[in-house]
C-alpha positions in Angstrom: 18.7 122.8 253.0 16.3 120.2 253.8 15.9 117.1 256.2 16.1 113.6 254.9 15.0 109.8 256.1 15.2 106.4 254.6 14.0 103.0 255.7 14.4 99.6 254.9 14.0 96.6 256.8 10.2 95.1 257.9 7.3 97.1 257.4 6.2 99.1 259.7 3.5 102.0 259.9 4.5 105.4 258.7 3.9 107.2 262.1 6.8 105.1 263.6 9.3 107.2 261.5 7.2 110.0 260.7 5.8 111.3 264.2 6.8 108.9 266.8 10.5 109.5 267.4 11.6 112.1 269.8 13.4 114.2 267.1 11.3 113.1 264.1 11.2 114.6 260.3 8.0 116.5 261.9 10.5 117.9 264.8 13.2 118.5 262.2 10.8 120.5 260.6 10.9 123.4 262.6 13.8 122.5 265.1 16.4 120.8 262.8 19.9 120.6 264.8 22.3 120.2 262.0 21.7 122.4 259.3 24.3 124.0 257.4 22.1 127.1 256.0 18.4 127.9 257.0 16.0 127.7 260.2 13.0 125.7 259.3 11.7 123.3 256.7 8.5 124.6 256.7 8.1 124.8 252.6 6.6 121.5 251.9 7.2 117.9 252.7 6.9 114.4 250.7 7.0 110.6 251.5 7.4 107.4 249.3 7.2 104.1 249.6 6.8 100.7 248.0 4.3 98.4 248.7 5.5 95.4 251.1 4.5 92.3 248.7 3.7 93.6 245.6 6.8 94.9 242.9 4.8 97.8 241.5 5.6 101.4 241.2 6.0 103.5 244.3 3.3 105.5 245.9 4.2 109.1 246.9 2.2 111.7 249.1 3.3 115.4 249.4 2.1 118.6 250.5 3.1 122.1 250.3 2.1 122.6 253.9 4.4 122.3 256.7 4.4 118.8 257.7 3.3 120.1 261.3 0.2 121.2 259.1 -1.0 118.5 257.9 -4.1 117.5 259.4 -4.4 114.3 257.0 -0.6 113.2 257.9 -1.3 111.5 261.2 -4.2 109.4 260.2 -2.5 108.0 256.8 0.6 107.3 258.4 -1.2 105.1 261.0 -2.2 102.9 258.1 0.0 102.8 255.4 2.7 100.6 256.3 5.8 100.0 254.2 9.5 98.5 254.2 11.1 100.7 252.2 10.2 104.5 252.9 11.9 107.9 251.7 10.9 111.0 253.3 11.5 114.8 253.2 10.9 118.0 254.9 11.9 120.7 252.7 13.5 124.0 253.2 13.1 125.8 249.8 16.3 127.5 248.0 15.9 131.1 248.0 14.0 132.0 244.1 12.3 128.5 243.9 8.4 128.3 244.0 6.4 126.3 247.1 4.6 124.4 244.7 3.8 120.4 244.4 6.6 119.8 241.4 8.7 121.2 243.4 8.4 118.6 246.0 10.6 115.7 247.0 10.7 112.7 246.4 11.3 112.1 242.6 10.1 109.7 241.4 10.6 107.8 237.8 9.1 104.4 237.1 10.6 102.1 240.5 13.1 104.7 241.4 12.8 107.4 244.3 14.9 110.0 245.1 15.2 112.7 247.8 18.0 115.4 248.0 19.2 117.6 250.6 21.8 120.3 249.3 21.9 122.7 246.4 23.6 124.5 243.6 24.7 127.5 244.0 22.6 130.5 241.4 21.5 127.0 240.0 19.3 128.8 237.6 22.2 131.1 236.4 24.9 128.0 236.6 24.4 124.4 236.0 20.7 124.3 234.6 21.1 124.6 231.2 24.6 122.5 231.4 22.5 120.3 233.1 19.9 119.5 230.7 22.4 119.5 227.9 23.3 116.0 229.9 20.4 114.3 229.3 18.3 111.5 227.5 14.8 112.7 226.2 13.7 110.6 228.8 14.9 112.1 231.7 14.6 115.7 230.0 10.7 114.8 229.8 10.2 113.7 233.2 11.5 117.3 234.8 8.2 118.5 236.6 9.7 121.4 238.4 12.4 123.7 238.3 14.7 122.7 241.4 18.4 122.0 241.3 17.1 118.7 243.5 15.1 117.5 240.9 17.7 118.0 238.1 20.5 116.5 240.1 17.8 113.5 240.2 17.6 113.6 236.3 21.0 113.1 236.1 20.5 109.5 238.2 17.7 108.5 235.6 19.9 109.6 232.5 22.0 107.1 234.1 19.4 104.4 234.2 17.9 105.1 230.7 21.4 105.1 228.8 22.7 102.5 230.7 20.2 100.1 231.8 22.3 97.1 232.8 24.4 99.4 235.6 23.3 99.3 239.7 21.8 102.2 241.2 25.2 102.7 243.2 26.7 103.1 239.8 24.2 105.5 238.5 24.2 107.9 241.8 27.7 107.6 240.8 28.1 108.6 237.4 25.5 111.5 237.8 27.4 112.8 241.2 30.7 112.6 239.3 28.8 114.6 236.2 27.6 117.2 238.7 30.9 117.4 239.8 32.2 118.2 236.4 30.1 120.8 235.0 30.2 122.4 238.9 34.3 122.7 238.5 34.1 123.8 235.0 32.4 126.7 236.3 33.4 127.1 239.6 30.1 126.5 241.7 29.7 125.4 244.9 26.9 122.4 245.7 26.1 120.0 248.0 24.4 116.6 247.3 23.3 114.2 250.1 21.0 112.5 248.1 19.0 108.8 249.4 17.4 106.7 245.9 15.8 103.2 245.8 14.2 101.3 243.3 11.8 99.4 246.6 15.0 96.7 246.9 17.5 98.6 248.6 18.5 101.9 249.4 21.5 104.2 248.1 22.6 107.5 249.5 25.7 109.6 249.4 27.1 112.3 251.6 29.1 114.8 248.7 29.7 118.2 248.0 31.9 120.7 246.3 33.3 123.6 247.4 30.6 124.1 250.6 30.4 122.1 253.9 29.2 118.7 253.5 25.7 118.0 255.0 25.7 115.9 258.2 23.9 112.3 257.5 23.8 109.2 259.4 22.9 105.5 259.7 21.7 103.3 261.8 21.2 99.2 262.1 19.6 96.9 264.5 18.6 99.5 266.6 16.1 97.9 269.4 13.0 100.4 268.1 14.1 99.3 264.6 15.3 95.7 264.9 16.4 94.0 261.6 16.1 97.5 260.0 18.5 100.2 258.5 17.8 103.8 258.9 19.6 106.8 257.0 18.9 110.3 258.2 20.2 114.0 257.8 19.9 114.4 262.0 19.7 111.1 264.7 15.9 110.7 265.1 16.5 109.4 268.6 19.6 108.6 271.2 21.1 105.7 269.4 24.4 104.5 267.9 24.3 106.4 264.9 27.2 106.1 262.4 28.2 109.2 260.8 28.7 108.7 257.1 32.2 109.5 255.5 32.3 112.8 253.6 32.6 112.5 249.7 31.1 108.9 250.1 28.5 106.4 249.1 26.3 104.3 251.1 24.6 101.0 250.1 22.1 99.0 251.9 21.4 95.9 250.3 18.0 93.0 250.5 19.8 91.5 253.3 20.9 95.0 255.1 24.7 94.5 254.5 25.6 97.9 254.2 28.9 99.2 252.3 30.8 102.4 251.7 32.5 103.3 248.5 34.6 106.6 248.1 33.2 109.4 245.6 
C-alpha cells in the first residue's frame, strides 16, 4: 500500500506539503498510521504538478529512493511552486521491481494519476483481462508492469474512446470495469486512486472484497486557506473529512467539492 496527497487551491511551494507538515508524505514514509498491509513506503516516491499560469503538460519528478533519501527533494521543493500537486510515497507490491516506470504518478498528456491499493496475484489475475480493455493508446503508454499503472490505463482508455466524458466519468467507467473483470474472477482489490487534468482534482475511495483504504479531505484549513487537500492519513490536527467508502470525490476550479456513490 502506499501514501497519497493532492492539492488544489493557490500555489504554494512544494515543501509546504511535502516536508513541512507534522505528519507529512516524508513522515508517512516510514511511520504511516493507517495502513491496511505493509510498514514503510520506502520503495520510491513521485510528485506532479501543473504549472500555475501556463495550460501545458504536467511536470513530474520521482525517485526510487526513499523520499527521506533524497538529498535533491528539499531544495526543489523550496522552489517549485504549484496549485495543483499529486504526490506519492510508495510501498511496492510484493513481485514488482523498484524501478522508475514503476513509479507514481502516471501521467498521459494533462492527466495525472496516483493509486494506493492493489490487485490481488495481479500478474496471475486481471493483467491480461486488463489489457484486453484497452485502446492502442492506452496499451502504448504502459511503461511498467504495476497493477497501479494499469488500473490508470483503464482511466485513459476512458479519455481516448470517449473524449467528450469528465474525468469523474472516466475514473468511473474504468473503477466500474475493474470491478467487473475482479468479480468475474473472484479477486480482491483496492483502488483509492487521486487524477487531475491541472483543473481540478478527482479521487475515489473503492475496493472489492478487501478493506477499503482510509482517505480524507480537507478545506479552508487556516495553513491551507482557499485550498482543498486529499490525503491517505491527516497531515496535521485539522478537521479532516473522512471520505465515504465505495465513493467519488470531486473538487472543482472554484473548490466546491461533491460525492457521488460508486
Amino acid at each position: 500500500m502506499c501514501r497519497l496527497m493532492g492539492y488544489w487551491g493557490p500555489a504554494i511551494r512544494l515543501d509546504r506539503l511535502l516536508i513541512k507538515p507534522k505528519h507529512s508524505l516524508m513522515v508517512q514514509s516510514y511511520q504511516p498510521r493507517e495502513m491496511t498491509s505493509g510498514l514503510l513506503n520506502a520503495d520510491g516516491f513521485g510528485i506532479g504538478w501543473y504549472h500555475p499560469q501556463v495550460t501545458t503538460e504536467p511536470f513530474t519528478y520521482k525517485n526510487t529512493l526513499p523520499i527521506w533519501s533524497d538529498v535533491n527533494l528539499p531544495s526543489l521543493s523550496r522552489f517549485v511552486e504549484s496549485g495543483c500537486v499529486l504526490a506519492n510515497v510508495r510501498s511496492a507490491t510484493s513481485g514488482q521491481s523498484v524501478d522508475l516506470s514503476n513509479c507514481q504518478p502516471f501521467q498521459h498528456r494533462l492527466i495525472l494519476g496516483i493509486h494506493n491499493g492493489f490487485i490481488a496475484n495481479f500478474r496471475q489475475t486481471l493483467y491480461r483481462s486488463i489489457r484486453d480493455r484497452l485502446s492502442d493508446t492506452a496499451y502504448q503508454a504502459i511503461d511498467g508492469t504495476t497493477d497501479s499503472e494499469h488500473i490508470f490505463a483503464l482511466v485513459i482508455h476512458e479519455l481516448e474512446t470517449l473524449p467528450e466524458i469528465p474525468l469523474v466519468e472516466a475514473l468511473h467507467r474504468a473503477l466500474t470495469t475493474l470491478r467487473s473483470l475482479a468479480n468475474e474472477q473472484e479477486v480482491s482489490f483496492s483502488a483509492n486512486l487521486i487524477v487531475s487534468d491541472g483543473s481540478q482534482l478527482v479521487a475515489s475511495r473503492f475496493a472489492g472484497r478487501s478493506a477499503v483504504p482510509s482517505l480524507y479531505w480537507l478545506r479552508d484549513d487556516p495553513l491551507f486557506p482557499q485550498s482543498v487537500l486529499i490525503v491517505s492519513e491527516p497531515l496535521f490536527t485539522g478537521n479532516w473529512i473522512s471520505c465515504p467508502e465505495h465513493s467519488l470525490l470531486t473538487v472543482d476550479h472554484d473548490l466546491n467539492i461533491e460525492t457521488y456513490p460508486i
